[in-house]
C-alpha positions in Angstrom: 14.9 51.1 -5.9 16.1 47.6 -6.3 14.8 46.4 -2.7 11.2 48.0 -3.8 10.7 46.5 -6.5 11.8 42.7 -4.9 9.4 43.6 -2.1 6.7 44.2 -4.9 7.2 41.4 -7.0 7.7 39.3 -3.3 3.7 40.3 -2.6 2.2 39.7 -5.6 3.6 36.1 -5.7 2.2 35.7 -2.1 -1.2 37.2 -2.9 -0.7 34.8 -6.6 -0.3 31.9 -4.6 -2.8 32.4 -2.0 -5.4 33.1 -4.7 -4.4 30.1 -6.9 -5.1 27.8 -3.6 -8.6 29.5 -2.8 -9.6 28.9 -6.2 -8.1 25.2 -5.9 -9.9 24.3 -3.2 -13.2 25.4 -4.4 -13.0 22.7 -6.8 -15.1 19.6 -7.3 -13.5 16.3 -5.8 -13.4 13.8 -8.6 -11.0 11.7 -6.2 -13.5 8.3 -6.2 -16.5 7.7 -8.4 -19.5 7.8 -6.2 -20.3 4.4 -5.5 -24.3 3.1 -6.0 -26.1 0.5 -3.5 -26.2 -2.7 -4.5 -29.1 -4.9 -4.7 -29.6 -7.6 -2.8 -29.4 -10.7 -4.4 -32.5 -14.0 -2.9 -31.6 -16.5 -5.0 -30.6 -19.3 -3.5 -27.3 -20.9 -4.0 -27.4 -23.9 -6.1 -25.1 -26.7 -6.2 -24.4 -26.6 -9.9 -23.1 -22.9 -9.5 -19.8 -24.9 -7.6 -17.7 -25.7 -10.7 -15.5 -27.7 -8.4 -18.1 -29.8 -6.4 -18.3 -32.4 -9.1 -14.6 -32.5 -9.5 -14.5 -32.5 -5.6 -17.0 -35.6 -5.8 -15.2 -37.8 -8.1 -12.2 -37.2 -6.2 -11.2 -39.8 -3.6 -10.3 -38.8 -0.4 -6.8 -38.2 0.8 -5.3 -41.4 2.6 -1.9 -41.1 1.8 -0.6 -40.3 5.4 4.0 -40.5 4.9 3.8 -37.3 2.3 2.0 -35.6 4.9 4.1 -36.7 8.2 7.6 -36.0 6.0 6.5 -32.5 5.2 5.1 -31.5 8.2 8.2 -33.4 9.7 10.1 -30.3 11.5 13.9 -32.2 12.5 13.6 -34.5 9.1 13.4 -30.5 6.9 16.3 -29.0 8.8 17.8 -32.0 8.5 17.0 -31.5 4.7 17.7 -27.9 4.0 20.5 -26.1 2.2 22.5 -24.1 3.8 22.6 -21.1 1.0 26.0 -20.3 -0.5 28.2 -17.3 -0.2 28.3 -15.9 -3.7 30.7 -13.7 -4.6 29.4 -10.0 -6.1 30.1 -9.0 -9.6 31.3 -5.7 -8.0 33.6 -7.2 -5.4 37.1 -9.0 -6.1 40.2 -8.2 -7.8 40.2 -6.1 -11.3 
């Protein structure tokens, strides 16, 4: 009697779950909105629409050549680096 009624109750869950995943995947996707064209856009570019051309204009040009040749300079930053420390963990040590 036991065994029959574990085998019954063992069924209906399958044919539960199998049910409950038909009707799941009968349902709308609402993953993504759906997505419209966009229009194109003809006007033409103007040079005011640059917020950084005027700054870029007033600006005078780069000249100043030993910042650039010290950073780029590969021997003189090894030379330069740190060599990071060995720090000790809070969870290593005596106590």
């Amino acid at each position: 009697m036991n065994l029959r009624v574990t085998a019954k109750s063992l069924m209906m869950g399958g044919l539960l779950l199998i049910g409950s995943g038909l009707l799941i995947s009968c349902m709308p996707n609402t993953a993504a909105p759906v997505l419209q064209p966009r229009t194109p856009t003809t006007a033409p570019v103007r040079a005011e629409a640059d917020p950084t051309a005027t700054l870029r204009a007033a600006l005078p040009p780069f000249t100043d050549g030993a910042c650039l040749a010290c950073h780029t300079d590969k021997d003189r930053l090894v030379a330069l680096a740190k060599t990071p420390e060995e720090t000790e963990a809070l969870s290593e040590g005596p106590g």
